[in-house]
matplotlib code that plots the C-alpha trace (Angstrom):
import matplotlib.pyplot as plt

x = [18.0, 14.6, 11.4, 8.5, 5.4, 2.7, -0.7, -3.6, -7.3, -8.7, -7.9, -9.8, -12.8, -13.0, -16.6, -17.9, -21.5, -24.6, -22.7, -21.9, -18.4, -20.3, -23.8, -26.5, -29.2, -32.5, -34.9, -34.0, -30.6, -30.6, -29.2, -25.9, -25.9, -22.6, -23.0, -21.1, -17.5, -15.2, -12.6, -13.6, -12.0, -12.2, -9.3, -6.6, -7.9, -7.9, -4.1, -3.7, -5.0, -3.0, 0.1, -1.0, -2.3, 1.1, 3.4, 5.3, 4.7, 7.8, 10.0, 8.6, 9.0, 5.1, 4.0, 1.2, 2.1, 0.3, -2.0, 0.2, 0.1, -1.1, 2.0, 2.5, -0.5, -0.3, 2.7, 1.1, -3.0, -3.4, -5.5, -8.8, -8.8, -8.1, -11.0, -13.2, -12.3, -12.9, -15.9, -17.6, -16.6, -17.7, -21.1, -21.2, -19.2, -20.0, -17.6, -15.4, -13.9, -14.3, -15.5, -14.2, -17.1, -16.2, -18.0, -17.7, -14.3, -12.9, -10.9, -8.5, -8.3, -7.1, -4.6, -3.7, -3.3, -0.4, 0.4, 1.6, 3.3, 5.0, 6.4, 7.2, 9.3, 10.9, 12.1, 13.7, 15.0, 16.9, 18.1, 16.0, 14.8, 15.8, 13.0, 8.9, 5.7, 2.8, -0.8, -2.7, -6.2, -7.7, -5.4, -3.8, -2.3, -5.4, -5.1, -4.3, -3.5, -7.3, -9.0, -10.3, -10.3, -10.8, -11.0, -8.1, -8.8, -4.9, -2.1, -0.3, 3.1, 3.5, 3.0, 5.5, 8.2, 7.4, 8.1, 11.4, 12.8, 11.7, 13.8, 16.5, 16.6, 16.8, 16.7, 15.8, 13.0, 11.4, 7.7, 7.5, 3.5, 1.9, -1.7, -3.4, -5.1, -2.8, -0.8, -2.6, -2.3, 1.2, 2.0, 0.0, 2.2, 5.8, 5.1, 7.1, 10.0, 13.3, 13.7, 11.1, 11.0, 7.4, 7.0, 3.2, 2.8, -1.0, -3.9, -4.3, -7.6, -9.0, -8.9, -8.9, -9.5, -8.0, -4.7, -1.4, -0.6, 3.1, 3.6, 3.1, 7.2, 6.5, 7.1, 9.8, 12.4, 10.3, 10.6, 11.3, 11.1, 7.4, 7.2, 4.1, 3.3, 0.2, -0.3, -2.6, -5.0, -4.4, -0.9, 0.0, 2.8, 5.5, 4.5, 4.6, 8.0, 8.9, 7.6, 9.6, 12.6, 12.0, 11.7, 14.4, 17.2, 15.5, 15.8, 19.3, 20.5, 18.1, 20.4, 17.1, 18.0, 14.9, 12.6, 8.6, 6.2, 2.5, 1.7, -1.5, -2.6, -5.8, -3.9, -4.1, -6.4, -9.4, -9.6, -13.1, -11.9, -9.3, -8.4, -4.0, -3.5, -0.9, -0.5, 0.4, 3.9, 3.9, 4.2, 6.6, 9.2, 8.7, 9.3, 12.1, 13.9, 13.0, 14.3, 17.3, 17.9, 17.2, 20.3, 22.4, 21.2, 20.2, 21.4, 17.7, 16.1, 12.0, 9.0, 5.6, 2.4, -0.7, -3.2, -5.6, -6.6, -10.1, -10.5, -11.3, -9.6, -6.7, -5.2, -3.9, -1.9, -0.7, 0.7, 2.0, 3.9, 5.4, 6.3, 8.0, 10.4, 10.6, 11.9, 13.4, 11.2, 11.2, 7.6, 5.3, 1.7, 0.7, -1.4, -4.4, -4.8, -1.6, -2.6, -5.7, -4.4, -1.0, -3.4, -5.2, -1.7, -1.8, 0.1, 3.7, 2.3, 0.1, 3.8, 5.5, 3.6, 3.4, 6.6, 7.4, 4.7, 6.7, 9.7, 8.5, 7.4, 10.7, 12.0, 9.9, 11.1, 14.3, 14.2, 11.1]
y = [8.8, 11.0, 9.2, 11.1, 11.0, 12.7, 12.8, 15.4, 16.0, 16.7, 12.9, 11.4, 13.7, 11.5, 9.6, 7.2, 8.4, 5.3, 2.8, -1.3, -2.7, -6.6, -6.6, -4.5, -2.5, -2.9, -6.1, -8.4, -6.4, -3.7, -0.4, -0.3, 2.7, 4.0, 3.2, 0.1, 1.7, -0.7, 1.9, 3.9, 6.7, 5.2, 2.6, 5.3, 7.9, 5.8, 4.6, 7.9, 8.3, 5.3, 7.0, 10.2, 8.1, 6.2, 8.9, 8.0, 10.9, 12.2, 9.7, 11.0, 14.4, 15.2, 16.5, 17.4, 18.4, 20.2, 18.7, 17.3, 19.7, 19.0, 18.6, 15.9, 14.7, 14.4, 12.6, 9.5, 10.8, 11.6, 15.4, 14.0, 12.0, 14.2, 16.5, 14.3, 13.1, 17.3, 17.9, 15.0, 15.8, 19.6, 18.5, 16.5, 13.1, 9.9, 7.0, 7.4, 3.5, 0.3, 0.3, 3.7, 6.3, 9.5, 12.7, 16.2, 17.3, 13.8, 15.6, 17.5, 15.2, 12.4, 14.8, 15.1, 12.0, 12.1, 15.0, 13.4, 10.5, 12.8, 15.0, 11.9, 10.4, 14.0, 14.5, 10.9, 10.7, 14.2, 12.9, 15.3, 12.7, 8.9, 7.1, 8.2, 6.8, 8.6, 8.1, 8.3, 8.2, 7.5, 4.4, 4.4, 0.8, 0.0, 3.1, 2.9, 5.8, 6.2, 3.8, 4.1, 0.8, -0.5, 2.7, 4.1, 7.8, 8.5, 6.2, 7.8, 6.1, 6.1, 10.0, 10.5, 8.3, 10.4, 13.2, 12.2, 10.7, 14.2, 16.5, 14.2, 13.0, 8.8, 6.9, 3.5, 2.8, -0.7, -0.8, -3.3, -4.1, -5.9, -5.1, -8.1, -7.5, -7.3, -3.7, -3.8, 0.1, 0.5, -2.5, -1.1, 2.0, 0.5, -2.1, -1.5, 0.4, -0.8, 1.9, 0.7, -2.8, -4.0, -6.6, -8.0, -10.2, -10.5, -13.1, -14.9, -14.2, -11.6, -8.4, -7.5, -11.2, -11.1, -9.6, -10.6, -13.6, -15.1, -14.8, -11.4, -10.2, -6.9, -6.2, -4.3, -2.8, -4.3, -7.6, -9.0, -5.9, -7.1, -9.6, -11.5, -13.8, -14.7, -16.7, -18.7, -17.9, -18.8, -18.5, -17.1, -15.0, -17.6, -17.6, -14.0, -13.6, -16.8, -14.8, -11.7, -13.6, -15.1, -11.4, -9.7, -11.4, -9.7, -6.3, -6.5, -7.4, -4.4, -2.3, 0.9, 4.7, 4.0, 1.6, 2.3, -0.3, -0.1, -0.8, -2.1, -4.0, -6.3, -9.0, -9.3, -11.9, -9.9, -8.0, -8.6, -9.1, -11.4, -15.0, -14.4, -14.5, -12.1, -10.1, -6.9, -8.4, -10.0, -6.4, -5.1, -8.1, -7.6, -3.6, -4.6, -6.9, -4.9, -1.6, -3.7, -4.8, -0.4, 0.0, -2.0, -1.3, 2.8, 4.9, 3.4, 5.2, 3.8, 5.2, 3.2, 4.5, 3.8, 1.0, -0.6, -2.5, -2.6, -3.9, -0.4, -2.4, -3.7, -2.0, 0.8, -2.0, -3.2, 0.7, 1.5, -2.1, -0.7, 2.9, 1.0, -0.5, 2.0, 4.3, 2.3, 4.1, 2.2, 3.3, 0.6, -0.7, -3.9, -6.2, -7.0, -10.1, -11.5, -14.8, -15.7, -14.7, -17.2, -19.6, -19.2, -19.8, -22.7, -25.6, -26.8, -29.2, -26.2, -24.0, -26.4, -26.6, -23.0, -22.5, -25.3, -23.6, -20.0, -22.0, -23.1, -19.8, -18.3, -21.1, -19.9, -16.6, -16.9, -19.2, -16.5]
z = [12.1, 11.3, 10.2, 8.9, 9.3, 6.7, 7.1, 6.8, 8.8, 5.7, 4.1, 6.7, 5.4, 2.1, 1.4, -0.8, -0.2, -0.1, -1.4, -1.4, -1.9, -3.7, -2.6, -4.2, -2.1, -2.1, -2.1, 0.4, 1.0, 4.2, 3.4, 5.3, 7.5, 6.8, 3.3, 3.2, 1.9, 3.6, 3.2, 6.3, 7.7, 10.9, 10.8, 9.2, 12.5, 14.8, 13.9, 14.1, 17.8, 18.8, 18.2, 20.1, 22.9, 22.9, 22.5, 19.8, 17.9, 19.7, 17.9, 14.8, 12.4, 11.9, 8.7, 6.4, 2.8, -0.1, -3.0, -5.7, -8.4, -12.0, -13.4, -11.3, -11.6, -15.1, -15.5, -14.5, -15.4, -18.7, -18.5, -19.7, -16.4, -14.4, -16.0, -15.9, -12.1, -11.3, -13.4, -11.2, -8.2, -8.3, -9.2, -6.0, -6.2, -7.9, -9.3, -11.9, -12.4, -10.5, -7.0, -6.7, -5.6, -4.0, -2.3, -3.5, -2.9, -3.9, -6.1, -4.0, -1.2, -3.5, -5.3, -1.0, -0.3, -3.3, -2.0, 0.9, -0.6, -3.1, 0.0, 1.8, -1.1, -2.1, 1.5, 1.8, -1.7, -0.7, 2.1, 4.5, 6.0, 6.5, 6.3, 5.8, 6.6, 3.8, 5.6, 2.2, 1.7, -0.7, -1.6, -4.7, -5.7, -7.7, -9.9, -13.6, -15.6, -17.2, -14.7, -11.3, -9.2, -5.8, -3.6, -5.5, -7.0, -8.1, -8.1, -5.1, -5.0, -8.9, -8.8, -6.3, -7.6, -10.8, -9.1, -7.9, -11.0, -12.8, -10.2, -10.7, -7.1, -7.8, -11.3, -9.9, -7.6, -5.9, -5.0, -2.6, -2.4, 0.7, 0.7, 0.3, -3.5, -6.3, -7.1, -10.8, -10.8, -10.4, -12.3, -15.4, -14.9, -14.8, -16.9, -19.8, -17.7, -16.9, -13.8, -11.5, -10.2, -9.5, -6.8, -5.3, -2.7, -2.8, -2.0, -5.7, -7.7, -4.4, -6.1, -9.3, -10.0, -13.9, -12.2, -10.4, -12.3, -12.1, -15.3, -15.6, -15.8, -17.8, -21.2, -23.6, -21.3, -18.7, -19.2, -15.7, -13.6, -12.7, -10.3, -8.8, -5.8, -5.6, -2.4, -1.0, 1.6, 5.1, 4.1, 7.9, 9.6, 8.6, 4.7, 4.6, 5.8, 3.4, 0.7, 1.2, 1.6, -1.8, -3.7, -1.8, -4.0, -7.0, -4.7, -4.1, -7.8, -8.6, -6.5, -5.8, -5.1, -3.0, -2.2, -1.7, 0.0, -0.5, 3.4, 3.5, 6.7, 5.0, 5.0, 8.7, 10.8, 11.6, 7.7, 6.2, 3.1, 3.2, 4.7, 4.9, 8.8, 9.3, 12.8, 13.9, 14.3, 10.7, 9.7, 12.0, 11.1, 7.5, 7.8, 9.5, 6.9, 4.2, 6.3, 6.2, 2.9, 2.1, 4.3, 2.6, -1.1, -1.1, 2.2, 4.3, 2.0, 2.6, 1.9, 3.1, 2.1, 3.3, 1.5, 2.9, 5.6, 6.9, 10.6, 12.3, 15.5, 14.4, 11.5, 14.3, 15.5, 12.5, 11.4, 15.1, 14.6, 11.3, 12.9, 15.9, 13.1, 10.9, 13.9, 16.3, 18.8, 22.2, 22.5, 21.8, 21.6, 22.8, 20.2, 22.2, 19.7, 19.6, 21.8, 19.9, 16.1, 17.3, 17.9, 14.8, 12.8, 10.2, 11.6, 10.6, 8.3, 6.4, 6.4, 5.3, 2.0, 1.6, 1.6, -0.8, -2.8, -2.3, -3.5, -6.6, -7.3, -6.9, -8.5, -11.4, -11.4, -11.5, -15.0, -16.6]

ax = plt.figure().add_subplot(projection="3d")
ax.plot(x, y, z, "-o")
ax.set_aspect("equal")
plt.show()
């Protein structure tokens, strides 16, 4: 068994200049000196540095990837996009949707970051290698075809599942989507296809806050291949793996080529902008069943790529977790945290009504 890792310097190099995710600056409002993008660089390098520091780069194939071309672009981002996304960004940066600001060279680093996904999907879908892990940035779940949102320049893992289905290496995909706000981007996408199965398990009404609803199964030929959980905050380690329990029926009668997870970590305890109480090992557990179910439906083949996740301290933990069960490397890192965020779990009571709450969402499922 091989497990890739892609990732790229240059991604880490992306900026969202003076800039507030929710508050505005000036008046009674300090300037934030790092310009208040909550999507730092920091928490995807020092992951990064975590692995070297642990060693289990070893256990890994390490590789970087080129831009995703325009042709691949474009079968996701119309072309007036995508001109208009360059045009910016050679006069210097600026925002180009919804909480989506970049730097001068935002541009090619986003069409990077799909790069990578696209090369980390291509070489598992081909069987090159068995399983991948795609360090993206910028993000890409929030993307729609003509509309920039929430840190997200380019919908990375639509691209790259694009890519795939054009040279003919799968013809039906899962996207599996953990971060904590709703996968509106790649929902929009596949919305109306019968080839790509869309699940999100997301904190209801976080972000976008008119997305992610239940009820939302798709439409036309993809009516029912869209499915939703919206969960309820302080929903905890147990009610995450409760949830994916309750989608991965819908996996399995799918029967994927390949399956994709959006890994982003901000649902964990520490994130700033969530209140979900996962852990370093809710992640590991959940890459584990769903690594899993991808060896009994598709030949292993699983592709994470890199969301978000925005506690520069312990979103390392949370990807080195993933990698751990991704690879079956014996090297691991030890979650500082663990003792106080198993402390901060809801109790039995709280689980036991989140899960009859999960329930009743599947429940609904199943008869919509």
């Amino acid at each position: 068994m091989t497990t890739g890792f892609f990732w790229d310097e240059r991604t880490f190099w992306h900026a969202g200049g003076n800039y507030a995710f929710t508050l505005p600056l000036g008046g009674l409002v300090q300037p934030l000196a790092a310009g208040g993008l909550p999507e730092s660089p920091e928490t995807k390098r020092r992951f990064r540095n975590l692995m070297e520091v642990t060693g289990i780069t070893r256990d890994l194939d390490m590789r970087s990837a080129d831009m995703a071309s325009r042709t691949e672009l474009e079968r996701v981002h119309p072309a007036r996009y995508l001109d208009a996304f360059k045009a910016l960004s050679d006069q210097g940066g600026g925002e180009i949707g919804h909480h989506a600001p970049f730097a001068q060279g935002g541009y090619e680093i986003a069409a990077l970051s799909a790069g990578l996904s696209t090369a980390a999907v291509r070489a598992v879908a081909t069987g090159e290698l068995t399983n991948a892990y795609a360090l993206s940035r910028p993000p890409g779940h929030h993307c729609e075809p003509e509309d920039a949102k929430g840190f997200c320049l380019m919908a990375n893992i639509a691209i790259a599942l694009e890519a795939a289905f054009a040279e003919g290496h799968i013809k039906r995909a899962v996207v599996l989507d953990w971060d904590v706000h709703h996968g509106n981007g790649t929902e929009r996408i596949f919305y109306d296809r019968d080839d790509v199965l869309t699940i999100s398990l997301h904190q209801e009404t976080n972000y976008p806050l008119d997305t992610g609803h239940l009820a939302d199964r798709g439409a036309g030929k993809g009516k029912g291949y869209n499915i939703n959980l919206p969960l309820p905050p302080g929903v905890g380690h147990e009610g995450y793996l409760h949830a994916l329990e309750a989608v991965i029926p819908h996996i399995e009668a799918f029967k994927p080529d390949l399956i994709a997870v959006a890994c982003g970590y901000d649902a964990a305890c520490p994130d700033p902008l969530c209140s979900m109480l996962a852990t370093a090992d809710t992640f590991r557990q959940m890459t584990r069943r769903i690594r899993e179910v991808a060896e009994a439906q598709c030949g292993g083949k699983l592709v994470m790529s890199h969301e978000g996740g925005y506690s520069e301290i312990y979103v390392p933990f949370c990807g080195h977790a993933v990698l751990e069960a991704l690879s079956d490397s014996k090297i691991t890192a030890e979650d500082p945290l663990a003792e106080v965020f198993r402390i901060r779990q809801p109790n039995d009571r709280v689980t036991a009504f989140h899960k009859e709450l999960i329930d009743e969402m599947a429940q609904t499922l199943e008869s919509t």
